[in-house]
N, C-alpha and C positions, 0 to 999 in steps of 0.2 A: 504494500500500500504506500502513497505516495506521501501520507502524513505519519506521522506519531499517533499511534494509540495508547492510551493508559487505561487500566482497568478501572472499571466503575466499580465502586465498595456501596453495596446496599445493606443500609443498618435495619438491623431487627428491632423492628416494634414491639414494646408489651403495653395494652391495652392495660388499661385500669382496672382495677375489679370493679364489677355489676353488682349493686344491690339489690334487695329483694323489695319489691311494692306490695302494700297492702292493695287489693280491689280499687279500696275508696283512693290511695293515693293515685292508683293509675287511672282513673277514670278522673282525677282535677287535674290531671300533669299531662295526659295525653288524652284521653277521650275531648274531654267537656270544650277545650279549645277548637277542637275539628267541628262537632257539631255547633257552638257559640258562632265559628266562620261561616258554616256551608247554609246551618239548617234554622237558626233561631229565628231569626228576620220572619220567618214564613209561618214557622209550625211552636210558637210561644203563645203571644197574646191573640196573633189574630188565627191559628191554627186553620192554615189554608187545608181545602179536600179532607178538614174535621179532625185533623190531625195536630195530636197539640205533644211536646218532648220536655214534657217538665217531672217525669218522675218514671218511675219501673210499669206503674200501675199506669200511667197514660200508655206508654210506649207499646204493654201486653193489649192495651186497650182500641192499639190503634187509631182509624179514621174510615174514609169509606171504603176503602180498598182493602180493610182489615189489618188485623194486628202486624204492628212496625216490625217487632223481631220476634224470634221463637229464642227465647234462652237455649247456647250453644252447639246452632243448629244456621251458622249464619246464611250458607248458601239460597237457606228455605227462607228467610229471613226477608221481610220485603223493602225493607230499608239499607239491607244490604245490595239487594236487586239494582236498586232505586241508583243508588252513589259509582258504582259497578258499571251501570247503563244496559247490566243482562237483563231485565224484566222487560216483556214487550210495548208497554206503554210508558211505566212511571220511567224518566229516567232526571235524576233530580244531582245537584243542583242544576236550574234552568242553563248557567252559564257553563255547564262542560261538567264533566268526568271529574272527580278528586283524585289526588297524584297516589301514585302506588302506597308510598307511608303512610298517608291517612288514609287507605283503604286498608291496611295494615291493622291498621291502632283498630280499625269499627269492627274486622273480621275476629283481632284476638279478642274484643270487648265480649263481641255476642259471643264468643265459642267461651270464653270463663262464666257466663249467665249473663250477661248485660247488666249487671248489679250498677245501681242509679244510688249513691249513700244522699240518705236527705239531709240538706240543709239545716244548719244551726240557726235555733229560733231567734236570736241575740245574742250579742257578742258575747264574750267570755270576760269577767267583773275584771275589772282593774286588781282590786287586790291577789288574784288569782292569776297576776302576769306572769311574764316570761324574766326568769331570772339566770342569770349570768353567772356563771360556779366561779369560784377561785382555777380551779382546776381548766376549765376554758382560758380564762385568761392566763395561764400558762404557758399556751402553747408558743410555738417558737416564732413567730412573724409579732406577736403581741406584745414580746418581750423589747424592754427596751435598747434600742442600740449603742451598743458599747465599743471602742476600740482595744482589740488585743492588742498584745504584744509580740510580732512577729518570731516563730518558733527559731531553733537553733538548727538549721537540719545536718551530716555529720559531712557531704559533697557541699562547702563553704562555698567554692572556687564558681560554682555555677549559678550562686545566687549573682543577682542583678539588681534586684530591686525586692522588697517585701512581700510582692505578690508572689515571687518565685523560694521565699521559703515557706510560704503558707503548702503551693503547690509541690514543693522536695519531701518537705518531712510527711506530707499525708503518702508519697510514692514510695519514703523510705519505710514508712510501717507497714504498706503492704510490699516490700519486698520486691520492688517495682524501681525500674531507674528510666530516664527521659531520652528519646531518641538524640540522635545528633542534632544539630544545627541546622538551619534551611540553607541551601544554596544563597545568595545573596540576589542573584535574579531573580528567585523564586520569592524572596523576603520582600525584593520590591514591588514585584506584579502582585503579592499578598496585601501589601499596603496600599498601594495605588485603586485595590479593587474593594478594599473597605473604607479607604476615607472618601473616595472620590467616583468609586465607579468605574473607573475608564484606565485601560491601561498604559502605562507608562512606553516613552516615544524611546527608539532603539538610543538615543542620544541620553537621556533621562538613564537608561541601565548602564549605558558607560561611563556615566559621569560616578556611579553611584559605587558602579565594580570596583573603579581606577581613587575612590576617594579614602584611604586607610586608616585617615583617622579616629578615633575612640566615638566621637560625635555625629561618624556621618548619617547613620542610621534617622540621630535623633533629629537632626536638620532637614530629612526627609520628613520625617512625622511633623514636624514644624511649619519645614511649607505647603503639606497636603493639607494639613490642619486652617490654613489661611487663605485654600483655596475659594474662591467662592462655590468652585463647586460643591466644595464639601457639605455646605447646604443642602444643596440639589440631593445627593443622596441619604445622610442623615435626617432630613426632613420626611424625605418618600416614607422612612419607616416608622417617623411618628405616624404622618395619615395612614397609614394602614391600621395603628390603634385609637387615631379618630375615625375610623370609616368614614374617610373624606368622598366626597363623589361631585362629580360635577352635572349631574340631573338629580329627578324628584324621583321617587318610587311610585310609576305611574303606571297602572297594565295598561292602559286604554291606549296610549298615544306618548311619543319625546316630550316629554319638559325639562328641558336645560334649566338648571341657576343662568343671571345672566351676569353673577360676576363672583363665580366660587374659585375663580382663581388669585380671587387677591387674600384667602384665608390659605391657600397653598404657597403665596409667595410669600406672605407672613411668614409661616412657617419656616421654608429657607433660608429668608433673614436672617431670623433668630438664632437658629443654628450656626450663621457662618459670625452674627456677631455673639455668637459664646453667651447669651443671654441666659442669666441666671435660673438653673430649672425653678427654686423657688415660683422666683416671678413669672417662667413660663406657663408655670400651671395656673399660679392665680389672674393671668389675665387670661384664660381661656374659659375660665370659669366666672368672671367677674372683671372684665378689663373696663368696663365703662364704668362701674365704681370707686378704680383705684384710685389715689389723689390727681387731681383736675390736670396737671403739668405731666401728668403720662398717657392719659384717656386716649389724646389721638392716636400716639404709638402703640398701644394694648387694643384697642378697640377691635381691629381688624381679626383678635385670636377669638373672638364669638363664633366666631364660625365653627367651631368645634361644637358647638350646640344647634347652630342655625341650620346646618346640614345633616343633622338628624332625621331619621327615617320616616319622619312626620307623626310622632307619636309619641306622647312624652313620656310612656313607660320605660322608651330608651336611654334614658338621660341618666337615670339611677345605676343604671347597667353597667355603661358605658364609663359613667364616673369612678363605678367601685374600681372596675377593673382595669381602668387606663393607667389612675396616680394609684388605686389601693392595694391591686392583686385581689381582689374580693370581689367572690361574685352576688353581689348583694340583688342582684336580679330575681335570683333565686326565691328569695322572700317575699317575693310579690302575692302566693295565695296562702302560703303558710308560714312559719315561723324557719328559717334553715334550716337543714335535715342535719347538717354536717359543721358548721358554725357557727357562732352565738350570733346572730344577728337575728333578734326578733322582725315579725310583720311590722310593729309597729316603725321598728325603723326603716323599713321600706319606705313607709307610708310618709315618714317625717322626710327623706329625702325627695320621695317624689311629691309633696307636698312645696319643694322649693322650686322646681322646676312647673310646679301649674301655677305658678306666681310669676311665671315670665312669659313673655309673647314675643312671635315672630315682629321683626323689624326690619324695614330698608333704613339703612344710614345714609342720608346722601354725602358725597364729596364734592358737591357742588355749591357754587354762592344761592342764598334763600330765591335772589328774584330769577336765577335760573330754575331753578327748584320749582318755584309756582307757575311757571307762566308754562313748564314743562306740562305739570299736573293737569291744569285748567284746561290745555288743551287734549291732552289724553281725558280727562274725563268725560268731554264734549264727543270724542270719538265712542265713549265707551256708552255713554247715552243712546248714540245714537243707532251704535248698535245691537242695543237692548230691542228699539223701536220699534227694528228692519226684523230681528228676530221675536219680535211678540208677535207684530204682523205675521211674518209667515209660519210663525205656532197657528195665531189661528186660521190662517187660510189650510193650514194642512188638514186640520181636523176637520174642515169645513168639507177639502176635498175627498177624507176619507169615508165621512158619512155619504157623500154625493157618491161615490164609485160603489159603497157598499151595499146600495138600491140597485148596480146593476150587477149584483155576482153572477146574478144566474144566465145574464147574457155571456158572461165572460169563462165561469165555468162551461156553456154550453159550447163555446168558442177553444176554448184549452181541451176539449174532449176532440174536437176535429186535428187539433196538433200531434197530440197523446194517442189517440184511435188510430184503428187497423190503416186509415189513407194518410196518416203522418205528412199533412201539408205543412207549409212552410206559416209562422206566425204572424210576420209581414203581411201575408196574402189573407188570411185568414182574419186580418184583424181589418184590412183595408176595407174587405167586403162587407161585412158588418159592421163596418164604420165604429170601431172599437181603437182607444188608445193602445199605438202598438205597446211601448213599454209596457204598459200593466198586464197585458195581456202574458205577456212574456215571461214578468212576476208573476201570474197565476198558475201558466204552466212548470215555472219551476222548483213552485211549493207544491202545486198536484201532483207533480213526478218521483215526489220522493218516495223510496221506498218504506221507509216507517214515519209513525208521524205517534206525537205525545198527548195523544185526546181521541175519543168515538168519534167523534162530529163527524168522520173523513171515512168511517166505515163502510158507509152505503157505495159511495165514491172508488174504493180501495174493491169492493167484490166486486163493480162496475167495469174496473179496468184489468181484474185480473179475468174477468171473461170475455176481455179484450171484445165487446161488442159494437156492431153497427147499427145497432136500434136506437135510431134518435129519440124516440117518445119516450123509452126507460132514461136515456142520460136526461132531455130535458126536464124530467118529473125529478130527477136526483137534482140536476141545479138548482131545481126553484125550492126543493127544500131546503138545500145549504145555504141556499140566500134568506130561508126563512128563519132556520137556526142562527144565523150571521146576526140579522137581525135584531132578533128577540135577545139575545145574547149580551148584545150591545146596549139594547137601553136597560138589563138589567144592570150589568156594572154600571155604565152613569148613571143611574139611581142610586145602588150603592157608594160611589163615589160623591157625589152629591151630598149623601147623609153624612159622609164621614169630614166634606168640606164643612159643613154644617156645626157639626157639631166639634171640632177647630174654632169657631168663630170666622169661618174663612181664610182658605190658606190661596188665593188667587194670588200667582205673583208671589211667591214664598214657598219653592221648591222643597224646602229641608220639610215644613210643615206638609208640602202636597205630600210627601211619600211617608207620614205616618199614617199608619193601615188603625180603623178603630171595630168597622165591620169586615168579617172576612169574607174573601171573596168563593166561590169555587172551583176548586183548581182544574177542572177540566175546560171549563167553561170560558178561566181567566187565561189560561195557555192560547187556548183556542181564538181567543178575543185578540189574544195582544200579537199573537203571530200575524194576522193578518190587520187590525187595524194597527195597532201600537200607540203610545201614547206617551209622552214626555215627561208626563209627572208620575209616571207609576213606577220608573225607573227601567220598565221592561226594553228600552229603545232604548240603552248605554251601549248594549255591545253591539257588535260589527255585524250581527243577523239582518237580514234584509225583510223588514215589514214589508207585505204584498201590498198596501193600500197606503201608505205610508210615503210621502215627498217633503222629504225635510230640508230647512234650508235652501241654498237657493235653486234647488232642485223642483222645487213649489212653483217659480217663477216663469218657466212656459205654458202653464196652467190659467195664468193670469190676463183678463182682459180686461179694456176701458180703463175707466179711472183707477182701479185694483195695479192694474200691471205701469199707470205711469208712475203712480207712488209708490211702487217697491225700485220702479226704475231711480228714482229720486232719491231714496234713501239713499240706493246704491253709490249712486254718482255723489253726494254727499261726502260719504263715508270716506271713499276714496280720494276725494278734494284732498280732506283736514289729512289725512295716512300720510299724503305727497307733502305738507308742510310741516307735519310733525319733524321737529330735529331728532335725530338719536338720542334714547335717553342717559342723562347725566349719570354719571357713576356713580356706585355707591357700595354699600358692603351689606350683608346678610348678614344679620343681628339677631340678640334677644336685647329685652330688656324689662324691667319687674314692670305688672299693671299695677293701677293705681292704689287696689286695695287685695295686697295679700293677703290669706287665709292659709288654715291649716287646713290637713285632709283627713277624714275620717276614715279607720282604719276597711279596708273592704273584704269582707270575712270569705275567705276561698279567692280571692281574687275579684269577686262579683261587687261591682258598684252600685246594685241596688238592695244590698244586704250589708250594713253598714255599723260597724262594731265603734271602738274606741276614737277619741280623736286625739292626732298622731302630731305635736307640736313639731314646728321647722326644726331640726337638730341634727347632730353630728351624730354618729352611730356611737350607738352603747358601748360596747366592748374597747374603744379608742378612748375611751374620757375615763377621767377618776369622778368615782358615784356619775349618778344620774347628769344626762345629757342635758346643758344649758338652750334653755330656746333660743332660738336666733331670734334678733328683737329688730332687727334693721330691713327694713323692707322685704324682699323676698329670703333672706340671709344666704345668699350667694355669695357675698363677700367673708362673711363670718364660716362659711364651706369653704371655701378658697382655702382661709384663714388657719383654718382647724387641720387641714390636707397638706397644705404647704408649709409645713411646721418643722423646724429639728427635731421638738422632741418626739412627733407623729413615728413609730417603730416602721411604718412600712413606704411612705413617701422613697427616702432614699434608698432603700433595699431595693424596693421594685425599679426604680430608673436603672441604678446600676449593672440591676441583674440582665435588664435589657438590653444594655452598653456589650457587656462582658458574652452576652448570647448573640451580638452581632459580628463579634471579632472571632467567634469559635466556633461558632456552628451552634451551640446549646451554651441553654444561661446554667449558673449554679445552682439554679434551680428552673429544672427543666418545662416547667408550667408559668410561663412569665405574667400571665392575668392572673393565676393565682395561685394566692403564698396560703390559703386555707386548708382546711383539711384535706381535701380531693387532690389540692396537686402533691407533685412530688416536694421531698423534703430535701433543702440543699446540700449538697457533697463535701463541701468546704463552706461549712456558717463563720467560724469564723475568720477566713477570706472574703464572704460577703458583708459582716459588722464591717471590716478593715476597710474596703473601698466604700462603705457608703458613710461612715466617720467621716475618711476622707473629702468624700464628694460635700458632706457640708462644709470642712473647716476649709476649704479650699471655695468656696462662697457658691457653692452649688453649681460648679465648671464644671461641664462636661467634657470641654476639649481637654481640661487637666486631667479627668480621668482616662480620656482614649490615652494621653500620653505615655500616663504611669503604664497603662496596661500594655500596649504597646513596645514600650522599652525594656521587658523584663525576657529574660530567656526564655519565660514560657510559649509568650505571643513567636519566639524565633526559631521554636521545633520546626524540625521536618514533620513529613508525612508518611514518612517511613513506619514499617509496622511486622517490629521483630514476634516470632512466633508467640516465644516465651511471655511477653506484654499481653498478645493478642489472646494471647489462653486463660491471662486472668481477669482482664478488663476489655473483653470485645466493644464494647461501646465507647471506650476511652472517656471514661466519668471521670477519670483521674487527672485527665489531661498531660498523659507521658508522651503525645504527640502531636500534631497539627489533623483536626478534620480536614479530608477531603469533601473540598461543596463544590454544586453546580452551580452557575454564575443566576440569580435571580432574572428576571426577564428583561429588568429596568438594564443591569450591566452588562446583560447579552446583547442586545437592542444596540447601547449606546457604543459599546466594543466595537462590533461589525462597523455601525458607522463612523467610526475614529479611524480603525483600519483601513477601512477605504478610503478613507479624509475628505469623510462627505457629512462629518456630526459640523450642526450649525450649534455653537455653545452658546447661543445670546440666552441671559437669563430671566425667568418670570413671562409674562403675560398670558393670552387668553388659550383656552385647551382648544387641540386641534385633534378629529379620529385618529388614531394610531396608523390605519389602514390606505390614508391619504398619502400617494407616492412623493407629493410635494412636502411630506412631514419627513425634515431631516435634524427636527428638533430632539433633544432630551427627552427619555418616554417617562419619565414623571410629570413633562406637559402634555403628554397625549389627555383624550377624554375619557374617562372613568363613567360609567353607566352604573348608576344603580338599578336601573328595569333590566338593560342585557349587556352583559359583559361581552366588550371587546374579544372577537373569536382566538387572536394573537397572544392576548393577556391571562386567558383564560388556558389556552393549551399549558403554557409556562408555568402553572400555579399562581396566578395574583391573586389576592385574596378577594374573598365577595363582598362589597363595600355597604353593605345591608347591616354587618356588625363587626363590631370590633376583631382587629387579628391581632394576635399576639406574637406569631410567627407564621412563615412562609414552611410550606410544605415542599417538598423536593421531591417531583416524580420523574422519573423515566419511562415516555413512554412511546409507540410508534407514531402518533401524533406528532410528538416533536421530530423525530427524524424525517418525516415527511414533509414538515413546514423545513428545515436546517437546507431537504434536498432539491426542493420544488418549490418553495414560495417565490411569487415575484420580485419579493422585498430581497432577499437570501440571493438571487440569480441575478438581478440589477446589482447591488452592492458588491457580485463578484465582479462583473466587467468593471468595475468604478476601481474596486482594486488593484483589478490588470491593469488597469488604465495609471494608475499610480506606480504602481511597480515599473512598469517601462517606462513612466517619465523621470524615475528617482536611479535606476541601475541600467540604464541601454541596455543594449541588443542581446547580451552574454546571456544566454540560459543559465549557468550556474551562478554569476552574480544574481539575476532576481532571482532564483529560489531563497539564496539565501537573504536578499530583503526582505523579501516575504516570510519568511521566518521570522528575522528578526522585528519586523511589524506585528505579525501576530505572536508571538509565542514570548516575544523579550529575551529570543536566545538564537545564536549559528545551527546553523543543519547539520547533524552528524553528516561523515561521507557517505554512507548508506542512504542516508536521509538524501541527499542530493544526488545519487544514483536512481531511487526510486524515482524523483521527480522526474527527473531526465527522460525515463524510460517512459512515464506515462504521458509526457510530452512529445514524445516520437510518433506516439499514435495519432488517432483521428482526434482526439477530444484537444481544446485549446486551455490558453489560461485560465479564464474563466472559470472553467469545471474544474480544473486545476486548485484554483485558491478557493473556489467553494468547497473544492474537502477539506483543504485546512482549517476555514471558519467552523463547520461543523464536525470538528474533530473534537474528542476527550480531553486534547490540550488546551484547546481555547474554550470550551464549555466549562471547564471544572479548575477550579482554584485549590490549588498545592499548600 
């Protein structure tokens, strides 16, 4: 082969241990969530098709279709049916099929008996709380942080720095000694790929080979340290424990942020100017609070909040385990399984977070600010108007077409029948709207349909007959059903606006349901007429009778069709003078009148126990948790997290520092330092650097350095038998992990090597998949609806929730994107194209540029035999240097 191969080492995973659930915990932890998603809307209050899921005894009790499930018997089961889509009619939820796991969870529910545990009548008394043992507070994250004193290990010569006797003497008790030294090329493409991402320029490794003093080392770590990129990639791995994203989580349709890039270059900043983690976390958490003279600098780190999942249960989550290692999520329906965090401090965390609101910040002057507003709001008037108008003009047209079904079904039987004319012709002669026609015939085509109404219709066409008298006597009754159908829901509809006081014009209120509908009747209704406030018209299904938006408007004549024409042209005016809008930043910030939250007994907001003051978590404070008194107490959270004496603030950052340099932190679960994760290997080497990381004023570039500079960071990869027999995982650190380059440093590598990476720093995200993006892929766009196809093969994590690490796959995906993608086969010719302008014409000068561009080292003479040879054939450069990009040597970091 024409490159360097190195073996790929795949580490053994040990899963955690599973514990055991009672009934009732799995039925709040995974049942009650799937059906709370798919089925309550429907079958709670207003218990559509009679079917109401609020207990064992409704569910045996079923609705008209008969009993929901048969305890552990799911397949017979008709709600299993339902969710599945195998039962012939019911197939439920309206909008599509539930994913394999939640069909999962409903299959093992009914096969244990579908046990429903009832609800607690009121909350459980105060004096009867949840109390915190001594013995909890013991454990070892809770403990407070101390600085050892670095051990004596009996190999002096090889200590370097403090880290490296924490990591000798734990190696000399197990009987265990450190591999050799890294090559010095290898020490620098190791460096270069952790502070900066991007590997070092063949100039860069000989300056670095050829410099022998005691320092040179640490002058590399010094200027990587000051690069600005180092931002760039330090930053990338905080957003991935903000699940940073640059859209909304939206299934229906794209909605981009239109400015979540400037919480990303925040981000960066801060990073490259060394900004105190103290103060990184508390302006992320409260930057518009801090004193007035920092507000503009801090403000833009709200974003950590403001591009939340759009749900503020995520904030609590997200908070424990970004700065705490604690997964205080967990406690959202009961008390911790696993650590002292009661409900109620759930409640009091997420109680600080419903005390703040979405914000646009402008960065613009006030009278740019208003004159922007006034005129977007005239726009947004106006197209309230145009779209009330053509609400009603639709339902106007729906009722008007649905008086001629039975011309239209009699018309869809001559498309669909044994003489299969054309719908065109068919609709011309009968002087019928072709379109709707066309929607008629390709809801009457389907083969199953989710209601009787279509039954007479369905024997009609399976006897494939040419009896016109039997199809027209079916259409005029379907037009009868249609009918009657319809003014019973708007009756019902009607009574339930009624009794609202009127919800016209007030969407949220039109789709509270107060009489139920019937569900065969209401499928039946809404397929073919549909209607905008019932909700059933959200998704992408096509209403037969149904012209929405300006889809309405050829429909339109006289005075009707010049005033939509008007709006139109209106609307469009003001769009053509609107300026671009003024920038500004995605915020929170506290409403006017904070409140606590009562605690919500299972989870459930309408069963409502204790009430949960704003406060810091129990198990963190001496005695009882002080209320927070100052507005939402965001700043007093800040406060309380970004503390010296707080035991886990600095463990946790550091552990993440130390898991970035090695492959795995000292504690191998970096969100959490609680019971479920793992317990650290060397605690006290984690006190030692996170002492440090405070009395050194909360640096982080002082801690990459210390870490950095000690012999441990400068092992090879080497991996002697006798080591590998007793510590296959290298917990001990007698070596250098082999890693594969994340997708951020694969991405940016390629295009360095080519010398086609554009380095300008900051501004707006661009697809990753745009051939003109030759920027940094920490500015590509991050999707929270659908991850990037590119980002996703490489492991990037799902920006839906917090990562704590990046997972390492190998898998044929990737070598099929390394041998065939556009990106990977352009970026080779860019390369060739490099190489012959840096080494002429000589075949064995550019192989060995090309080495030393990718690899940071000269080609064995084999190595530039093989090239040779595989150059004499058909294949060119090109193919050429595309194996070397996707080889084990430039994927994987030594």
């Amino acid at each position: 082969m024409p490159f360097a191969v190195r073996p790929v080492v795949l580490a053994a995973f040990i899963p955690l241990s599973l514990w055991s659930e009672t009934p009732g915990d799995f039925f709040e932890m995974r049942v009650r969530p799937v059906l709370a998603k798919n089925c309550f809307a429907c079958h709670t209050s207003t218990a559509l098709g009679a079917l109401k899921m609020v207990s064992s005894e409704s569910l045996l009790k079923g609705g008209n279709s008969g009993p929901a499930v048969i305890p552990g018997k799911p397949e017979e089961s008709l709600l299993f049916q339902a969710v599945t889509h195998t039962h012939a009619r019911l197939k439920m939820p309206p909008e599509g099929k539930l994913t394999p796991d939640d069909i999962g969870v409903l299959r093992q529910w009914i096969k244990d008996g579908a046990e429903w545990p009832e609800a607690k009548a009121s909350a459980p008394k105060s004096d009867a709380g949840y109390h915190i043992t001594a013995e909890q507070r013991q454990f070892w994250s809770f403990q407070p942080v101390h600085k050892p004193k670095a051990p004596a290990p009996g190999n002096r010569s090889w200590v370097k720095t403090p880290i490296d006797a924490f990591i000798l003497s734990r190696l000399e008790k197990e009987g265990l000694q450190p591999v050799a030294m890294a090559a010095k090329p290898v020490l620098l493409r190791r460096a270069y790929m952790d502070l900066i991402g991007l590997p070092p320029t063949p100039e860069e490794v000989d300056a670095f080979v050829n410099d022998k003093s005691p320092g040179a080392f640490a002058k590399v770590v010094d200027k990587l340290l000051a690069s600005p990129h180092y931002g760039e990639r330090w930053g990338r791995y905080w957003l991935d424990v903000a699940r940073y994203t640059d859209d909304k989580l939206n299934i229906v349709e794209d909605e981009p942020y239109a400015n979540s890039f400037r919480y990303r270059d925040w981000v960066v900043q801060a990073f490259n100017d060394d900004m105190p983690y103290d103060l990184f976390t508390k302006a992320q958490i409260a930057g518009d609070l801090m004193p007035a003279d920092q507000r503009e600098r801090l403000r833009p780190a709200l974003g950590f909040y403001a591009f939340s999942a759009q749900y503020q249960e995520d904030r609590p989550d997200v908070t424990g385990k970004a700065f705490l290692g604690l997964t205080v999520g967990c406690a959202q329906c009961h008390d911790h399984k696993f650590d002292p965090i009661p409900t109620k401090d759930y409640y009091a965390f997420l109680g600080v977070f419903q005390s703040t609101r979405l914000k646009e910040y402008p960065l613009a002057s006030k009278d740019v600010v208003e004159k922007y507003d006034k005129q977007a709001e005239e726009i947004k008037s106006l197209k309230k108007k145009l779209a009330d108008f053509r609400d009603r003009q639709t339902r106007q047209l729906a009722e008007i077409l649905a008086e001629q079904t039975e011309k239209y079904v009699f018309a869809a039987s001559q498309v669909l029948g044994p003489r299969h004319r054309a719908a065109g012709e068919v609709a011309s002669e009968q002087k019928l709207d072709s379109e709707t026609l066309e929607r008629w015939v390709r809801y009457l085509d389907k083969k199953e349909h989710t209601h009787k109404h279509l039954d007479a219709w369905c024997r009609l066409q399976n006897e494939n007959t040419a009896d016109e008298a039997a199809v027209a006597a079916v259409a005029r009754e379907f037009q009868t059903q249609l009918l009657t159908v319809h003014d019973e829901i708007r009756s019902i509809e009607e009574k339930n606006l009624a009794t609202l006081g009127g919800a016209e014009g007030n969407p949220a209120l039109a789709k509270v349901v107060l009489l139920p509908y019937p569900r065969d009747k209401y499928v039946f209704w809404s397929e073919i007429m549909g209607d905008s406030r019932t909700g059933f018209s959200s998704d992408k299904s096509e209403r037969v009778l149904q012209y929405k938006g300006e889809a309405i408007d050829r429909f339109l004549q006289g005075e009707w069709k010049s005033y939509a024409a008007g709006l139109v042209a209106e609307v469009q005016r003001k769009e053509a003078e609107l300026p671009a809008k003024y920038p500004f930043l995605h915020v929170i910030e506290d409403v006017e009148k904070p409140k606590n939250l009562k605690v919500h007994i299972r989870g459930n907001p309408e069963n409502l126990g204790e009430e949960a003051p704003r406060a810091f978590l129990s198990v963190l404070c001496e005695g009882d948790p002080r209320p927070f008194a100052n507005g939402s107490g965001r700043l007093e959270l800040a406060e309380a997290i970004a503390n010296a004496g707080n035991p886990l603030t600095a463990r946790v950052m550091v552990n993440r520092i130390w898991a970035h340099h090695f492959g795995e932190g000292i504690v191998r679960t970096p969100s959490s330092f609680g019971q479920l994760g793992e317990r650290p290997t060397h605690p006290e080497l984690l006190d030692y650097l996170a002492s440090r990381f405070v009395e050194n004023g909360w640096s982080i570039k002082a801690i990459h350095r210390e870490i950095m500079l000690s012999s441990t960071y400068a092992l090879s990869s080497d991996a002697p038998e006798v080591n590998t027999k007793k510590d296959p995982g290298n917990r001990l650190y007698w070596r250098a992990n082999v890693r594969r380059l994340d997708v951020e440093a694969l991405r940016d590598s390629v295009l360095a090597v080519s010398g086609r990476l554009d380095r300008t720093i900051g501004g707006q995200a661009h697809p990753i998949d745009d051939e003109c993006n030759l920027r940094r892929t920490i500015y590509s766009f991050v999707s929270r609806r659908k991850l990037d196809n590119t980002l996703a093969v490489f492991d990037f994590p799902n920006a839906n929730d917090t990562a704590e690490k990046r997972i390492s796959t190998s898998t044929p995906l990737q070598r099929l994107f390394l041998l065939n993608s556009a990106f990977m086969t352009q970026q080779a010719r860019k390369f060739a194209d490099r190489v012959a302008s840096e080494a002429g014409e000589d075949t064995t000068v550019r192989i060995e540029r090309a080495y030393r561009l990718a690899f940071g080292r000269p080609p064995s003479a084999e190595e530039v035999r093989w090239g040779r040879e595989f150059l004499a054939g058909d294949e060119g450069w090109p193919q050429y240097l595309q194996a070397i990009l996707a080889s084990n040597e430039f994927l994987y970091m030594n």
